[in-house]
C-alpha positions in Angstrom: -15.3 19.8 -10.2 -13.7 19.6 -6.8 -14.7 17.1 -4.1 -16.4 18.3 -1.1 -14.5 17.6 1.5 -16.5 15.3 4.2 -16.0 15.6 7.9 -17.4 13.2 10.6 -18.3 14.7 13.9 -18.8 12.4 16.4 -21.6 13.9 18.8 -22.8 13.2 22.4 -24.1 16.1 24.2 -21.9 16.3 26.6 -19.3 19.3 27.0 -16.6 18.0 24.8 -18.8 17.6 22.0 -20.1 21.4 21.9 -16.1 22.3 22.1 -15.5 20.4 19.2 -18.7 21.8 17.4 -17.5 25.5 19.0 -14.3 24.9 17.5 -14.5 24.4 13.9 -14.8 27.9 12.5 -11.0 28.5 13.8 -9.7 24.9 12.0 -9.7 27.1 8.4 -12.0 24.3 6.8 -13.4 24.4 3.2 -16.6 26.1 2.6 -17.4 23.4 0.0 -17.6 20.8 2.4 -20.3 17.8 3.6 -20.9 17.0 7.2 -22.3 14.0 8.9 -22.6 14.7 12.9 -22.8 10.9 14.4 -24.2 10.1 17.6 -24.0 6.5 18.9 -25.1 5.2 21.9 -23.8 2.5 23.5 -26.6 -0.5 23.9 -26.3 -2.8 27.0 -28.8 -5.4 27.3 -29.6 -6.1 31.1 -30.3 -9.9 31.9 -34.1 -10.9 32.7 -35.9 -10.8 35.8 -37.0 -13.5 37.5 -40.6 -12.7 36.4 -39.2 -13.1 32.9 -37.3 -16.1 33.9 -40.5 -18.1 35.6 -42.7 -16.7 33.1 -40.4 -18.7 30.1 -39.9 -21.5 32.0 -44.2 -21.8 31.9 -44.9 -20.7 28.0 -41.7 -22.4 26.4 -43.7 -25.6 26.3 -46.7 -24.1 25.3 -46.8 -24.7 20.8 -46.2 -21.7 19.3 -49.9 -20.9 18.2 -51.2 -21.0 21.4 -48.5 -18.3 23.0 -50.2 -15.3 23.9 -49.0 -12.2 21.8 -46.2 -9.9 24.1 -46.0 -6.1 23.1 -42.7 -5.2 21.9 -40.7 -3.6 23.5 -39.1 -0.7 21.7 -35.9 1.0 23.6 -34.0 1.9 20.1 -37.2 4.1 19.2 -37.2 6.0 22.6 -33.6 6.7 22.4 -33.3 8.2 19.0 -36.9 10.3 19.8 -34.3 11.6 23.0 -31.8 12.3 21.0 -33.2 13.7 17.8 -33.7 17.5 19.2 -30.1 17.4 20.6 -28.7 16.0 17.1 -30.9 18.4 15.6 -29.7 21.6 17.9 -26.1 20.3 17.2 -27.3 21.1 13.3 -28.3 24.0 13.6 -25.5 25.6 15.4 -23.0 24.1 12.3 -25.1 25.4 10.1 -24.7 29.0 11.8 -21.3 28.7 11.3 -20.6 27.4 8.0 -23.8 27.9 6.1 -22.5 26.6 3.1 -22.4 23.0 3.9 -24.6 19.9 3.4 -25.2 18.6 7.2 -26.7 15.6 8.0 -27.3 14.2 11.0 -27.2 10.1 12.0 -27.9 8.3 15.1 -26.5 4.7 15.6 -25.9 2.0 18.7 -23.7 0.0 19.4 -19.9 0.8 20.8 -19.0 4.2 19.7 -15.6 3.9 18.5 -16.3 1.3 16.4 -18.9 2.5 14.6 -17.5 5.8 14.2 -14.5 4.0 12.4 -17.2 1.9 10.2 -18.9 5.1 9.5 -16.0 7.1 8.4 -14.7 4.0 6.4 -18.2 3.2 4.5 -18.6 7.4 4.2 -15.1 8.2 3.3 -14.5 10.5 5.6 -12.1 13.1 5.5 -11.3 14.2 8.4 -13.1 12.9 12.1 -13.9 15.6 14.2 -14.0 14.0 18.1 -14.0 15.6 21.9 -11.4 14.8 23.8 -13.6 13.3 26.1 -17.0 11.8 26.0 -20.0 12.0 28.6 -18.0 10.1 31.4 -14.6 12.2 31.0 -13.8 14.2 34.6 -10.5 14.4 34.1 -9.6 18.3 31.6 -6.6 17.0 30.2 -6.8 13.1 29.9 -8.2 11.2 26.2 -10.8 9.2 26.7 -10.7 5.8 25.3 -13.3 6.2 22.1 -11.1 9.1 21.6 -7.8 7.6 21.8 -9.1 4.3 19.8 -10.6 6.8 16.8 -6.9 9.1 16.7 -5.2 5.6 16.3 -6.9 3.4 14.3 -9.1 6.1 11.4 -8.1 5.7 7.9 -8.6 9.9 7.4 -7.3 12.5 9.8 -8.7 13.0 13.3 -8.7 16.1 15.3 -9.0 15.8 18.9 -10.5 19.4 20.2 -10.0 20.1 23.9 -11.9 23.2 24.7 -10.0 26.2 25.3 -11.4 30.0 25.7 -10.9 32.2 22.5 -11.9 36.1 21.7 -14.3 35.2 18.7 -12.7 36.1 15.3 -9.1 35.9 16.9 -6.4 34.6 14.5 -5.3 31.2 15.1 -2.3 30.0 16.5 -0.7 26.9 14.9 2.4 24.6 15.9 3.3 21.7 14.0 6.0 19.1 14.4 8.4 19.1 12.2 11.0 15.9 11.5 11.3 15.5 7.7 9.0 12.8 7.2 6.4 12.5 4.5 3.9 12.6 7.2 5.1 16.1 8.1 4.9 17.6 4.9 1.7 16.3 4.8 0.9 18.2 7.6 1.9 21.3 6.4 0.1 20.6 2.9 -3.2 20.5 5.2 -2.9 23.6 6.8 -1.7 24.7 3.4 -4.9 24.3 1.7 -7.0 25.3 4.3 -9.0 29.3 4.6 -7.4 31.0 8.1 -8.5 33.8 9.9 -6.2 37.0 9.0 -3.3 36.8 11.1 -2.9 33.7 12.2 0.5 32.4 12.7 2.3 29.5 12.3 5.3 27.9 14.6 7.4 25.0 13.6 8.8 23.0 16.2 12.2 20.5 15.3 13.4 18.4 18.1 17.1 17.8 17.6 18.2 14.1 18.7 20.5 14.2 21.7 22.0 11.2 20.9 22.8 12.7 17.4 24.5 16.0 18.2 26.6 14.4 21.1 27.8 12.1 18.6 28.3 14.7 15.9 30.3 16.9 18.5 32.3 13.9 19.7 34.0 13.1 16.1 34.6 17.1 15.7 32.1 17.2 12.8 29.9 19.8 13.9 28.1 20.4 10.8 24.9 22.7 10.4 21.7 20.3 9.7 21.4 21.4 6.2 18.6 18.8 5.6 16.4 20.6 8.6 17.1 23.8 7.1 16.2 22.7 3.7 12.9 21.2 5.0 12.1 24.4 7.6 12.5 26.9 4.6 10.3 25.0 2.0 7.4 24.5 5.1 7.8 28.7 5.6 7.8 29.2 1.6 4.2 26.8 1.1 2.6 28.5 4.4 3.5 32.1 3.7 1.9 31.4 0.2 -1.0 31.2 2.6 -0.8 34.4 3.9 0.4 32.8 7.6 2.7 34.2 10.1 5.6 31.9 10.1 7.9 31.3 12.9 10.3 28.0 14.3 11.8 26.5 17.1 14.8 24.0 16.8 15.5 22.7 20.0 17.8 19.5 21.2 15.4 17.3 23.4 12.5 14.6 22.9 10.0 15.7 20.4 6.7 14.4 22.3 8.1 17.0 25.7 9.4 20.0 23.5 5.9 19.9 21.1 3.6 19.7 24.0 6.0 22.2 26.3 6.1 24.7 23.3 2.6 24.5 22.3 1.2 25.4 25.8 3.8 28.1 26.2 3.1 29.8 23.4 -0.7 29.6 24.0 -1.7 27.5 20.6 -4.9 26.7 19.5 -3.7 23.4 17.7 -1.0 21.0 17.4 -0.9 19.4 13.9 0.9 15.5 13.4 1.2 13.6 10.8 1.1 10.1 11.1 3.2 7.3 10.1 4.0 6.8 6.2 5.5 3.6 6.7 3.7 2.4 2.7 2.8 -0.7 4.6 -1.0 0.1 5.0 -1.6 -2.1 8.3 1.5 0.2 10.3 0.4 3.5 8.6 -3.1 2.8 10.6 -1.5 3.2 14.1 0.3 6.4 15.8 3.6 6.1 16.0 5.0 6.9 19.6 5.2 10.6 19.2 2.2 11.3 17.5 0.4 9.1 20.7 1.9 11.1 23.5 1.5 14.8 21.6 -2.3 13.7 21.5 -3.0 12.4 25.2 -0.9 15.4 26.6 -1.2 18.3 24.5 -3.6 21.0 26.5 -4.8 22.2 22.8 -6.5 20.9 20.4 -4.5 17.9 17.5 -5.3 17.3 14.7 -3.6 13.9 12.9 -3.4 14.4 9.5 -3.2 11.4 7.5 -2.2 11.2 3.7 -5.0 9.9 1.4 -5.0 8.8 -2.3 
């Protein structure tokens, strides 16, 4: 029997969230999945008034059998009553669009990024499904900081949606970065496996090191990259197996400009990364340089795919 595969969305409310909810039906994901959509509020505990102050000054000597019984005073109560009908719209419209899965809903409190990461650690997660910004982002194209902390430091894959207008039922339109790292042809395994609208396409984007073609012409050994060749025609062979539109770009420049510059003048709908596959499990954790810029700069949604056991 194959494993569902389990996606944790992290939910607010605000704007971001709904994108990333509006989203999912163009990110080709399994119909035999499980979904947990987490909201978590942040708790902060304001200090006492003076009432309260003067007040325990007056009943901290008192013994403890004589202190008059104080009602209790319960804020995590009130939140989650606020917040059930929005997690539970947030269900429903999910549910409309893949109704197929298990969904469950969870509220939590504490600070967000955090206990998204436990969550998705104790849940074994999948993939993290995250806004690009929470209820404070202004700015349209900056990450937020639970966002950034989650794309860097989650076990599973995370995909940052931005929110970007789309004809309903339009194909998809894919770029992924291509160097010849593990963590590449992991990202092309993904979008391998994965159901995508009928005519959806596919671009593959190799930066060429400067540095490395300067030297190659200075020594008069201009030789054709066979190893990118190799590596762009076994990506086209897995994809088109997928019945996906395959094109590439190999360009001489600095991946983290030409990714970002291609995928916004093409009009994509997603970047996908993978991360670093270092086999030291404490590096493999963080985004390598790249994979950080592409994800704070991109004006499409990213998704980080990350090789799991």
């Amino acid at each position: 029997m194959i494993a569902k595969t389990r996606i944790l969305i992290a939910y607010d409310g605000s704007d971001f969230a709904a994108a990333a909810l509006n989203d999912l039906p163009r990110a080709g994901l399994s119909r035999n999945a499980e979904a947990l959509i987490v909201n978590v509020q942040e708790r902060w505990l304001s200090p006492p008034s003076s009432y309260e102050i003067v007040d325990e000054v007056f009943t901290s000597s008192e013994p403890s059998a004589t202190k008059p019984a104080r009602a209790k005073e319960e804020p995590e109560i009130q939140i989650i009553q606020a917040e059930s009908p929005r997690l539970g719209k947030a269900s429903k419209r999910l549910a409309s669009y893949f109704p197929d899965w298990n969904i469950d809903t969870l509220f939590l409190q504490g600070s967000p990024s955090y206990e998204i990461l436990r969550k998705a650690n104790e849940w074994d997660a999948n993939l993290i499904v995250v806004g690009s910004q929470g209820n404070a982002g202004t700015r349209q194209f900056s990450l937020g900081s639970v966002s950034q902390k989650i794309a860097n430091e989650a076990r599973c894959s995370v995909r940052v949606v931005r929110g970007n207008s789309w004809k309903k039922g339009a194909p998809t339109r894919i770029l992924v970065g291509l160097d010849g790292t593990r963590a590449a042809q992991s990202a092309i395994e993904e979008i391998g496996r994965r159901m995508w609208l009928m005519g959806s396409e596919v671009r593959l984007v190799t930066a060429k090191d400067p540095s490395r073609v300067k030297r190659q012409k200075s020594d008069g050994s201009e030789k054709t990259d066979a190893w990118i060749n190799a590596f762009i025609e076994e990506a086209k062979e897995l994809l088109r197996q997928s019945d996906l539109n395959v094109s590439q770009i190999v360009e001489e420049g600095d991946p983290k400009q030409l990714i970002c510059r291609a995928a916004e003048e093409w009009g994509a709908d997603c970047i996908f990364i993978g991360s670093n596959d270092t086999g030291n499990f404490y590096e493999d954790l963080l985004l390598g340089s790249v994979a950080t810029a592409i994800v704070a700069r991109a004006h499409c949604t990213v998704e980080i795919v990350r090789h799991q056991n």
